[in-house]
N, C-alpha and C positions, 0 to 999 in steps of 0.2 A: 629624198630631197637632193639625193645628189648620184653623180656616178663615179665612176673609176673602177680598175683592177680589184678584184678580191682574191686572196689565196683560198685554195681550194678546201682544204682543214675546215675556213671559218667563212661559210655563205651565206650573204644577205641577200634578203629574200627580195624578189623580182619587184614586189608593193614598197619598198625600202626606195629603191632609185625611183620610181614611180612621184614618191613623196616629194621631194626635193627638187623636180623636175619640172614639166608641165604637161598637161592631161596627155593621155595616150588612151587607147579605149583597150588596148592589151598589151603589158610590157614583158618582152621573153623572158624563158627563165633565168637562176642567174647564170648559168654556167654560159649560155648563149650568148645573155646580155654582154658578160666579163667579156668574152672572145669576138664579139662585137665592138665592145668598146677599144681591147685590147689591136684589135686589126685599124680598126680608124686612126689608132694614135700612130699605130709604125706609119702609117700614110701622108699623116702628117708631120714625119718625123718627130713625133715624143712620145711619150708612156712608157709602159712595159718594154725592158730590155729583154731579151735571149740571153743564151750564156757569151761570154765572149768567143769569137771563135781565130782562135789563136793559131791555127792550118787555115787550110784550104780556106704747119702754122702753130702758135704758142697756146698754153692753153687757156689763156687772159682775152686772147683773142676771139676763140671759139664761143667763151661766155658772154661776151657782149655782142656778139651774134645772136647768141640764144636765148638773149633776154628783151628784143627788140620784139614791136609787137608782131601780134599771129597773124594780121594782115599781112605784113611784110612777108612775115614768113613764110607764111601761104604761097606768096608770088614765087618767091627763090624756091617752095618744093617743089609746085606744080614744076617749075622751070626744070630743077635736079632729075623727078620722076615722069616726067612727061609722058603721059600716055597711058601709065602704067592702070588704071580701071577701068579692067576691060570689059566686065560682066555688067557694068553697072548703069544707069542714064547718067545724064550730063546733072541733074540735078541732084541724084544721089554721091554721083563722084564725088562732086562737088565738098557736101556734107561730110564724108568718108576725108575728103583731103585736109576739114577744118579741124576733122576729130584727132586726126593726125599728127597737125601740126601741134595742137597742144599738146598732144602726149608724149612729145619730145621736147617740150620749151619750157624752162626753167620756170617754177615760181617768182612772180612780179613779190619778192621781201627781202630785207637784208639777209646777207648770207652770217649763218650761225659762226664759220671758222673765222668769219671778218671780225667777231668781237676781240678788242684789248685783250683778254685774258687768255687767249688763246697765239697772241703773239710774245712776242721776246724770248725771256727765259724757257717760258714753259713750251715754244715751238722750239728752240734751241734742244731742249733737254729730250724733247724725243726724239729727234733727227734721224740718229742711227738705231737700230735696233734688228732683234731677231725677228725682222717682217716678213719673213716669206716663209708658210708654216708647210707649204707643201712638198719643203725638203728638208732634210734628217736635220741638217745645219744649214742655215740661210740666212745673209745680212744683208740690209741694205737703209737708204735713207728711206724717209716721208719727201719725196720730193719724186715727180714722174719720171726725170729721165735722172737715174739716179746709179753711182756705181754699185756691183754688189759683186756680194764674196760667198764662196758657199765652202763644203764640203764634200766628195767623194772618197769611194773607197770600194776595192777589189774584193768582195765576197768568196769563201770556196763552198761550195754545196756538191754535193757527192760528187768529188772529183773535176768539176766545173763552176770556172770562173765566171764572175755575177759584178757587173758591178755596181753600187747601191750609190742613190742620191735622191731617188722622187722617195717619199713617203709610202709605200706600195705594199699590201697585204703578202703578196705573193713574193716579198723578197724571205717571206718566212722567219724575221726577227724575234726572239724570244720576247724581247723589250725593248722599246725604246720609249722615250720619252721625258720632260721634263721634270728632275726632282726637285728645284729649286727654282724659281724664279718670280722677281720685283717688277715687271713689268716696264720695268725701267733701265737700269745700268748692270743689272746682274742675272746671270741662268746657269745652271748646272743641270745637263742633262746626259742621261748613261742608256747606253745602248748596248746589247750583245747579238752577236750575228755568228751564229754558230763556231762557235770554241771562242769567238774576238770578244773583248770589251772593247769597249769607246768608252770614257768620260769625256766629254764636249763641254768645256767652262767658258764663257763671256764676259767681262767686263771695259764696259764705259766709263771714260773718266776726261772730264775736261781740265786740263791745269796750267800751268807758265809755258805760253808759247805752242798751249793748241790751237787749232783754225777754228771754226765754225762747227758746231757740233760736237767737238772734244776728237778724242783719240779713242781705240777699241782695241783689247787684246783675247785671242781667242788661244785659248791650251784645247791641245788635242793630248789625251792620256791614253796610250793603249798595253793592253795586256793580255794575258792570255787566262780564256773561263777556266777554276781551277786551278788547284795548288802546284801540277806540276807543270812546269816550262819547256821542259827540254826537248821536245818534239816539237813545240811552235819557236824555240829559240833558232830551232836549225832550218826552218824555213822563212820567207822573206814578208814582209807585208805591205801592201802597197797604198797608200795616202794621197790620195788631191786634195789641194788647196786650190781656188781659182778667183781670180778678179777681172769684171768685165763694167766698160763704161756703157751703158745703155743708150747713151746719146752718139754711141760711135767713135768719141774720140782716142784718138791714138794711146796706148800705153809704152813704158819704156821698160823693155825687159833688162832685171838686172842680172846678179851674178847667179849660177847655179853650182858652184863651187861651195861646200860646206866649209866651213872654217870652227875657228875659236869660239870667235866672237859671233857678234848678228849680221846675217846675210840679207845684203839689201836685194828682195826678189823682183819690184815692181816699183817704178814709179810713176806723177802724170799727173794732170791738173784737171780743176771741176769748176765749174766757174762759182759750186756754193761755199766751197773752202778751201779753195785755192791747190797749192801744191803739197802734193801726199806725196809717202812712202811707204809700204809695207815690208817687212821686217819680220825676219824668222829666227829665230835659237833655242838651239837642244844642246843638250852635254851627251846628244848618243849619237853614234854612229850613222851616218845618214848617207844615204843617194838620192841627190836629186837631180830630177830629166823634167825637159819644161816642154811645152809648143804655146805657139802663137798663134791667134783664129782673127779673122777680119770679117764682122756679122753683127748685123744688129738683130738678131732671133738670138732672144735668152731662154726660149721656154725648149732647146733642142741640145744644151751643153750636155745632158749627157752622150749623146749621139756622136758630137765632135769627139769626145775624148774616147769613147768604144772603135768609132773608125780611126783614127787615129794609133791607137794602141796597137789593135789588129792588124791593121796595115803593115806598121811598121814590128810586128813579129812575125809576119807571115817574110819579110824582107830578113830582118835581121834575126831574128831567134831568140829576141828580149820584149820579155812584157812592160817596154818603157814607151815612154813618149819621144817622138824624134828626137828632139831639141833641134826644134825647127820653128821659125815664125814667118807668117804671113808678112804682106808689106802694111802699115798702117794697124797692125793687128789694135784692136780695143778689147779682146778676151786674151789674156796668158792663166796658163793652166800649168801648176806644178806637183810633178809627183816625187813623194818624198818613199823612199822605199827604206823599212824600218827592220829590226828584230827585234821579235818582243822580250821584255817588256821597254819602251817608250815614250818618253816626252816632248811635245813640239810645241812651244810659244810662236804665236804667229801674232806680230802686232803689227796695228794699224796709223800712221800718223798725219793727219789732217793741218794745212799750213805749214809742210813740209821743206825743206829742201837739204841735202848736202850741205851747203854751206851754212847751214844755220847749225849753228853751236850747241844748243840745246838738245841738236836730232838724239845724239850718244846717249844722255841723260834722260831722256823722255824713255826711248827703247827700253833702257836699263827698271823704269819705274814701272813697266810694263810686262816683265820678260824674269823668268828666275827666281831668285828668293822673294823679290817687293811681288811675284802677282802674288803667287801663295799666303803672302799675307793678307794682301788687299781681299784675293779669293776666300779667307778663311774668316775675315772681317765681315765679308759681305752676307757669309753663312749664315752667321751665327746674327749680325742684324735685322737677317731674314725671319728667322725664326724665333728672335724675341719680336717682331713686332706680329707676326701671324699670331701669336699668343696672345699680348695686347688686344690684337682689335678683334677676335673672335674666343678668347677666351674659354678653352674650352676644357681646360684642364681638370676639370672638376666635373665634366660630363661624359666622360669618353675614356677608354683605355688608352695608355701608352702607344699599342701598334697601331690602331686607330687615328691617335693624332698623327702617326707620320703620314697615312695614305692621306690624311685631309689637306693636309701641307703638299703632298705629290697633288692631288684633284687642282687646288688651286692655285700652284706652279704650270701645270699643263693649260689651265685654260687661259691664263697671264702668257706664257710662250707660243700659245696660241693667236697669238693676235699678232694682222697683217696689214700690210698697206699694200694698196690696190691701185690703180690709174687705169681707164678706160673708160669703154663707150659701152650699156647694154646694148641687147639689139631685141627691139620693137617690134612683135609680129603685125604684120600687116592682117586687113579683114579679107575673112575667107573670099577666096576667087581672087585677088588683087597679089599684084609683085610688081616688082620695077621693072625700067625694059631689060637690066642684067639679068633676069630670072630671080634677082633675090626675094623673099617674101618678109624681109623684116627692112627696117629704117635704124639708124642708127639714136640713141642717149645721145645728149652731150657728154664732152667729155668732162670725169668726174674723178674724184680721189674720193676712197673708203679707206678708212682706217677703222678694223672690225675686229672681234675675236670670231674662230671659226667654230664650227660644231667636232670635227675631225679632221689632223692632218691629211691623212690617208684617203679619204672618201667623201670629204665637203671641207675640204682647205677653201672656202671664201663666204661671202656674209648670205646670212638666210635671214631675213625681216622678224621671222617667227618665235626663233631661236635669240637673236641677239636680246630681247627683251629678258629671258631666262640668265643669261650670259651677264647682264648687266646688273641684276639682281647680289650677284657676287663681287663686281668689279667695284660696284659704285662705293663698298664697305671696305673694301682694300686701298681704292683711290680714286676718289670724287672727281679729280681732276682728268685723269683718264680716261674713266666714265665719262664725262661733258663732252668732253673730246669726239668720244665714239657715237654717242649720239647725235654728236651735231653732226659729225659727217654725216649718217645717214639720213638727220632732217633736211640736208640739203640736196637732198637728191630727190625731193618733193616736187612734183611738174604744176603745170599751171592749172591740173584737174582739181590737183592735192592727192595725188598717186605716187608710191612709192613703188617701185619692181621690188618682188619678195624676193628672187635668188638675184646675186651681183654675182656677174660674171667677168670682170673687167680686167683685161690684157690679158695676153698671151698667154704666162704661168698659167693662169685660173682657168681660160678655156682651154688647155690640153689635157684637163683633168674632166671634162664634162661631155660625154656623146651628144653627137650632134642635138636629134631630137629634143634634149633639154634646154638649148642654149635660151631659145626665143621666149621672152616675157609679154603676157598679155595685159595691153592697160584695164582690160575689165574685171583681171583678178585682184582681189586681194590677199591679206593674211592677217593670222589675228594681231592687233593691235598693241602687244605687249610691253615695249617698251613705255606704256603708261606705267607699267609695274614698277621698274625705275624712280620712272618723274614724278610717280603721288610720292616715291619714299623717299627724295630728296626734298618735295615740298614739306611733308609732314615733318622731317628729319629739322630744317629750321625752326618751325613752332617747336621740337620737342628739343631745341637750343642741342643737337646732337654735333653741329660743329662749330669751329671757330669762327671767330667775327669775320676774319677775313673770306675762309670758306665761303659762311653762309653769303656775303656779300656776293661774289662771285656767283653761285648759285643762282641769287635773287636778281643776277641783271641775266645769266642765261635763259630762265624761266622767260623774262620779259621780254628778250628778242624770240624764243621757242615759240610762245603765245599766237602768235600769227601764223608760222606754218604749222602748229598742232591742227589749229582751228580748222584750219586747210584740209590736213588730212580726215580730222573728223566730219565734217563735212563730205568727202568722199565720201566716206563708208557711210553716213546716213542718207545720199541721195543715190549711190551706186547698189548698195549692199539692203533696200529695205524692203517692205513684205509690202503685201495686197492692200493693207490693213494699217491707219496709224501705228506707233510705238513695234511694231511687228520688223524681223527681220529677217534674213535668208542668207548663205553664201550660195552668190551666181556662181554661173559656171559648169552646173553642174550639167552634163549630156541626157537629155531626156531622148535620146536614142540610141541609147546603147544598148548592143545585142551583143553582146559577148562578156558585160558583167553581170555577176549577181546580184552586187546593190552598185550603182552608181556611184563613183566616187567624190569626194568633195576634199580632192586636192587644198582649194584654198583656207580649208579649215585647221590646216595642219595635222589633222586626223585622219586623212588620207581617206581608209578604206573604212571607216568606224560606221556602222550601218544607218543609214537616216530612209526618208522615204524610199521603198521601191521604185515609184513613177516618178523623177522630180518634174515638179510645177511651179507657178508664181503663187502657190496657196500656201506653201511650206513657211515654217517656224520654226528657226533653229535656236534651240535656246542655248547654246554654248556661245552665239554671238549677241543673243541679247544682255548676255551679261560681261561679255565683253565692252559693250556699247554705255551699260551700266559701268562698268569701271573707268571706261574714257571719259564719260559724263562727268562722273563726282572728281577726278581729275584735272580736268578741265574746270572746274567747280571753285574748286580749292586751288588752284593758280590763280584765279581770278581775286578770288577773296584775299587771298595772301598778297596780291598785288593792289590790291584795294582798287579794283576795275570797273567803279562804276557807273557799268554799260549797257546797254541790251543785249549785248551779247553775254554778259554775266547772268543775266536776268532767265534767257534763255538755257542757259546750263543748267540753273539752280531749275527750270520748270522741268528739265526734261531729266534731272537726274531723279527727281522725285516718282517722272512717272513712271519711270525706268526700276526704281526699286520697291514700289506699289507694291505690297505683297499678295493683294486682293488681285491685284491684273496677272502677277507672275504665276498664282495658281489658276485661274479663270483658263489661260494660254497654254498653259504647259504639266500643270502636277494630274498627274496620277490617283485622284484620290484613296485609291484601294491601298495602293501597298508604297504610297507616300515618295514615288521616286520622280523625277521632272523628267518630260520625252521632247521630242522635238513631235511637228506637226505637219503632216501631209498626205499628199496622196498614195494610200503603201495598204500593201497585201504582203500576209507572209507566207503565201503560197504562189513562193518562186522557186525555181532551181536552175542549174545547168544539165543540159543535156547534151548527147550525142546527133549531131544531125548529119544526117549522106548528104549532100550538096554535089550537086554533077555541071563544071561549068567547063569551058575549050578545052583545058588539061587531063579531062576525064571526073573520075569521083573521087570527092576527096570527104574527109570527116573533120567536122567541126563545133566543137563544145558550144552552144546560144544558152541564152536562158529562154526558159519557157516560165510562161504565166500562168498559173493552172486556177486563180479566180482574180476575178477583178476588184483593182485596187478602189478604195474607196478610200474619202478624206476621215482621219482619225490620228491617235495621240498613235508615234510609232514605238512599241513596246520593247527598246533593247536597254536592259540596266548596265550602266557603266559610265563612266567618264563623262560623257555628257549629263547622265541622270545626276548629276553633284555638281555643278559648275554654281547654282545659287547656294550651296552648299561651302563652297571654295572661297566664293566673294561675301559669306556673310550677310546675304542677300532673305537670311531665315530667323524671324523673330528666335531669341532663347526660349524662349516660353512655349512654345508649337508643337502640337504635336506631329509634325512634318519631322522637325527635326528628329526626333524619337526615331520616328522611322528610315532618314536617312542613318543615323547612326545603325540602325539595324541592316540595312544595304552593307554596310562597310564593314560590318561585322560578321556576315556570316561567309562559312566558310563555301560553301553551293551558291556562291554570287560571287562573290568580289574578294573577300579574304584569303589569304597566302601566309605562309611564314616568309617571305621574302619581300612581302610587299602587297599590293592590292592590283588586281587583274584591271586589265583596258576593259573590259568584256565580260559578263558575266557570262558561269559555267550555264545557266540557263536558257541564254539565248540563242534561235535559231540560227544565228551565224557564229556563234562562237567556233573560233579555230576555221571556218570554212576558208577555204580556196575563192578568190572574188575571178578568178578569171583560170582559166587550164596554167597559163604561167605565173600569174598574182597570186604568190603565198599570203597567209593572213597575217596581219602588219600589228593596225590597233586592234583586233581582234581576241586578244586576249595576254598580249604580253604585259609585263609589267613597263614601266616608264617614268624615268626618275623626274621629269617638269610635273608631271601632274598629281602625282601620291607626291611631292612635294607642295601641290597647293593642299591637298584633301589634307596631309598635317597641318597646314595655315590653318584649316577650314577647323579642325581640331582642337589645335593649340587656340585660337581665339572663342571656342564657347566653352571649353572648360577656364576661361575666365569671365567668363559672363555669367551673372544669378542667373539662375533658373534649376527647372527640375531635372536637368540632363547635365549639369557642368562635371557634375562627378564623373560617368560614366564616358564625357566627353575624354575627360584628362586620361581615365585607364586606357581606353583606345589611342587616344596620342602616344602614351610611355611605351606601350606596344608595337604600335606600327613604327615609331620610328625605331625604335631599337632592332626590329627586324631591317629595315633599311639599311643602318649601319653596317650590319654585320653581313647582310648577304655583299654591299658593293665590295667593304674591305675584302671578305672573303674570297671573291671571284678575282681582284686587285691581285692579292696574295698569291693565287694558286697560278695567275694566267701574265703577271706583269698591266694588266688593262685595264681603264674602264669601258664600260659597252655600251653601246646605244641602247640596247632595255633587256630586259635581263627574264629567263623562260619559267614561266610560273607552272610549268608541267614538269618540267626536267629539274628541279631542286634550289629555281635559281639562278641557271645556270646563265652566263651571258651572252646573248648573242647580239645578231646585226652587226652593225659597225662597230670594228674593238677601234680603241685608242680614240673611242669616242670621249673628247675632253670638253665637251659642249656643255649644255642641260645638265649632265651628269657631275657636274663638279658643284652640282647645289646638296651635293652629300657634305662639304662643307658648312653650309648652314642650316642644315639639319641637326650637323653634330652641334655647330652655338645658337642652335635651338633661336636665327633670326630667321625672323619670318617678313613679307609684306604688309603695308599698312594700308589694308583693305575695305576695313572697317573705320565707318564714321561713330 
């Protein structure tokens, strides 16, 4: 699902970026793909740094452009694109230009961030924040052209200076990441970088005589790994700090003189909170050397500050910054050069100025003995309330409870705010007369948590529903928030784009090849998972009046673009056959996989038919569609909506959970596991073929067909075979379920002491290769979103009568107890979580480390909350 750099030690597998991406029929391997991605970005000026070498219109306005009708629209693209379909007749162009226009034009419904609740205080209160997750330290407002501040800092690796700021596998960080964090005014995050610590502390606070948004103070704490000092005391270490106006405007450099007291480093005006100052104080010894940069490219600061540096050492013979400024500069960049060990208060002041009397006293509340309090205040209300609302002191060991507290500090610190425009592939043969082959979104704000800093810093449609699962139990209000942004990026199809790629920052982390979104994909529909648990969450009086109030008017502006979206996926996404459904998409000419992949499923490479057709039945989205239903279902009743369109939920949720249609379609009678359905022969392979074309002979891995496919149930047990399993979708009384539990239990299918396999040991793809570069992805790894639904699936029929509840609950106490212990464990030994963790190798984690996505639902595994799945 996504790309970037990976250090060499820990490689994701080629099907890994494939996922997060968009279809490829073969993606290199990684070490290619890395240096591939890795070469794009020096090209584009950002990514992956070298060692240093020390020698030799508004955006008010764009939407009501983009909500005018698609006639119009139509007129102004044909106008913008002129010409551009070239392959096609006048009357298919035509068509092609109508299809177009909508898949760029906003949904004709009120916009969700336009509700009351979402203005005043509570847009006030998130203003500033740690939004930018794709650097170690990153601030800035919810507002698009907004200032922001970050961190760098000069790494030593064998002998060679590195300097660190993107989030990057390959800077070879022992740890880093958030131990603390409210998702609000407070973060504690610790980092070590061979022999260095970092603590990185944050606090917000709005008080007497701040602007808009409040005030921010960030502590930089460094030290040295290890009890002894005196080898890192006698050498120097080097710090940036930096603040850049996005919108260009001039900043005013202040002094770089250390003193007593607090050094005013920057000053300058924002039209959201008027006049600032930032503000710096340590009681140690300090050097600071500054420059000034005049640029509106934020996504290339660290480039500025490595030329910069180098430059001026290869001149002077000091690894400092000139102290030199551009004219009109709007980036100042200051290096603080340290011995360790060291403390730097850097604070921020919003409605600032000199002459305001206050400034002295604010700083002071900011900076020195008051942060440490406030910081130690913040701590510790941290973690009485993470106790509070998940409770879990009575289920879990002591070491346990801190990693659940780190899990869901990282996925809270993980959360960004975004501004841009996706980009929209155009139909095959068509581009504009630039040669581009996509169109542009409107322009939009996301405000998301991410999957991973490091390798998917920005929103995935698929993931954020998982993500929200945790957020909305820490804070309802945040939750609403994130999801309304993303319901608002619902077009006039009722299509949302699965991966957001928006501004700069977010595409410099993404190879090209992935950028472009197709309106005919989907992804699964998860953030239903959320919305039944805030609907159910009022009938079960789970919040206060005021909450649920709030809630009960978001549900009723949501109601119209859910509807939207479901709709999509039931006229986009459906089978041959009434109630029947499919993820499009899939290449029914591929010669160079072994099973076709079905990106849009979020399961990437999980084996479905051999041959895809329009005969195919996937039952992992049937029962997705069954959980948007009864969702949809139950909004409506809880609104007391009645409508036809109510009327309609309530017919099709029924049909949808039919138990007579879901086995007729999909189960297995023999050995009680559900398949999906189509055209598939499991007598395929990859083979070697000579091929001789103008370059000579060259050799090429194809699949070969060795009999032909015919339509039938497709026999791989795993993940899909339990999805009606997951949603509860199996009478207690069945003996289906008997035998699902039997799937989950044995150890030659699905069982692990670490967890439960993607892929069962039996089947003919297990572990296979999908392509010469495509390692196997869902193929047998473990993966913490879906053994966390099969525990839902668990934990709710061992409270259901029937003849299985027993045996249900011991397989729950089980599986999740290995869950526990292997994430902590791997936490413990490695500083990480991982994107899914190797059911061959003991456990062990791989894929994406610092993967703070999906995986931080080891928090409510540990308070044993689950989704309200079940009616």
């Amino acid at each position: 699902m996504t790309g970037g750099g990976s250090r060499g030690a820990t490689r994701r597998p080629a099907a890994a970026s494939s996922s997060r991406g968009e279809p490829s029929s073969a993606g290199p391997d990684p070490d290619v793909r890395r240096a591939a991605a890795a070469a794009a970005a020096r090209r584009s000026g950002r990514g992956d740094h070298g060692p240093l070498r020390v020698m030799a219109p508004s955006p008010r306005t764009f939407l009501l452009l983009a909500v005018a009708s698609v006639c119009v629209l139509s007129v102004a693209f044909l106008a913008y694109t002129g010409g551009w379909w070239q392959a096609e007749s006048e009357s298919e162009g035509a068509a092609a230009l109508r299809r177009m226009a909508r898949s760029v034009t906003p949904l004709d419904a009120p916009r969700m961030m336009d509700l009351p609740q979402f203005q005043g205080d509570h847009k006030e209160s998130l203003y500033w924040g740690t939004y930018r997750p794709n650097v170690y330290l990153g601030i800035r407002a919810r507002t698009p052209l907004s200032l922001i501040a970050g961190l760098m800092w000069i790494g030593v690796k064998n002998g060679q200076y590195f300097l660190r700021h993107v989030c990057q596998d390959s800077d070879e960080l022992s740890k880093y990441g958030w131990a603390d964090h409210n998702g609000r005014d407070y973060g504690r995050q610790e980092l070590t970088d061979h022999g260095l610590q970092l603590t990185t502390s944050f606090l917000k606070q709005k008080g007497e005589g701040s602007g808009y948004g409040g005030d921010w103070a960030v502590r930089l704490d460094a030290k040295s790994e290890g009890s002894s000092l005196s080898g890192a005391q006698e050498s120097t270490t080097h710090l940036f700090f930096y603040i850049a106006d996005e919108a260009g405007k001039s900043i005013t450099m202040g002094s770089h003189e250390p003193s007593s007291g607090p050094v005013l480093l920057a000053s300058g005006l924002h039209e959201d909170i008027g006049d600032w100052e930032l503000h710096l104080r340590s009681e140690d010894n300090l050097e600071i050397h500054r420059a000034g940069f005049q640029s509106i490219n934020m996504h290339n600061l660290s480039d500025l500050v490595q030329q910069a540096v180098a430059t001026n050492a290869m001149q002077s013979g000091n690894l400092n910054l000139p102290d030199m400024s551009e004219d009109f500069s709007n980036i100042m960049i200051y290096q603080v050069s340290i011995k360790l060990p060291a403390k730097i208060d850097i604070v921020f002041l919003s409605g600032a100025s000199s002459e305001n009397p206050m400034v002295a006293e604010r700083v002071n509340r900011l900076t020195g003995p008051m942060l440490s309090t406030h910081l130690e205040s913040k701590r510790k209300d941290f973690e009485e309330r993470y106790n509070q609302i998940f409770n879990v002191n009575n289920k879990i060991v002591s070491k346990e409870l801190s990693v659940g507290r780190v899990a869901l500090s990282s996925l809270l610190g993980g959360i960004g705010y975004f501004y841009g425009q996706s980009k929209i592939a155009l139909p095959k043969n068509f581009s504009q007369k630039n040669g581009d082959k996509y169109i542009p979104y409107w322009p939009a704000a996301l405000y998301t948590a991410v999957p991973s800093r490091s390798f998917f810093p920005r929103g995935f449609l698929w993931d954020e529903g998982f993500h929200q699962l945790v957020i909305w139990r820490w804070d309802a209000h945040i939750s609403m928030d994130i999801i309304g942004h993303w319901l608002d990026l619902i077009n006039a199809d009722g299509w949302i784009p699965r991966e957001q790629i928006l501004g700069a920052e977010a595409l410099s982390k993404v190879p090209e090849e992935f950028v472009l979104q197709y309106p005919s994909n989907g992804n699964p529909p998860t953030l239903f998972l959320a919305l039944r648990d805030l609907a159910s969450g009022i009938h079960a009086h789970q919040f206060s009046g005021e909450e649920a109030e709030k809630i009960s008017t978001f549900l009723e502006r949501a109601y119209v673009r859910l509807n939207s979206w479901f709709q999509w996926f039931n006229s986009t996404q459906s089978g041959k056959y009434e109630g029947t459904f499919f993820w499009h998409g899939r290449d029914n000419m591929a010669t160079r996989e072994l099973n076709p992949k079905t990106l849009t499923s979020g399961l990437d490479d999980y084996p479905r038919a051999s041959h895809p057709n329009d005969e195919e039945r996937h039952v992992d989205l049937h029962c997705w569609m069954l959980l948007a239903s009864n969702c949809m279902r139950s909004i409506a009743e809880f609104l007391k909506m009645d409508t036809s369109l109510e009327k309609d939920y309530y017919d099709m949720s029924n049909q949808l959970s039919d138990f007579g249609t879901l086995n007729k379609m999909h189960l297995d009678n023999k050995i009680g596991a559900y398949f999906d359905y189509g055209n598939h022969t499991e007598k395929v392979r990859l083979r070697w073929y000579e091929l001789n074309d103008k370059d000579g002979m060259r050799r090429e891995l194809l699949r070969e067909t060795l009999q032909p496919p015919q339509l039938q149930l497709v026999p791989h047990v795993g993940y899909v075979s339990l999805f009606p399993f997951m949603m509860g979708a199996i009478p207690p009384e069945s003996w289906v379920l008997e035998k699902q539990l039997d799937l989950i239990s044995d150890k030659s299918i699905l069982w692990t002491d670490y967890g439960l396999r993607s892929l069962s040991r039996t089947s003919s793809m297990y572990m296979k290769r999908n392509t010469e570069h495509d390692a196997p992805y869902w193929r047998g790894a473990i993966w913490i979103n879906m053994n966390y639904m099969i525990l839902s699936g668990l934990h709710h029929y061992s409270h259901e009568e029937g003849p299985y509840m027993v045996r249900a609950g011991e397989l729950y106490d089980e599986l999740r107890s290995n869950l526990i212990r292997n994430i902590v464990r791997n936490y413990q030994e490695t500083g990480f979580f991982w994107e899914n963790y190797d059911q061959q190798n003991k456990g062990k984690g791989k894929g994406a480390r610092s993967f703070t996505g999906w995986t931080s639902l080891v928090v409510l595994i540990m308070s044993e909350s689950y989704p309200s799945l079940h009616r």
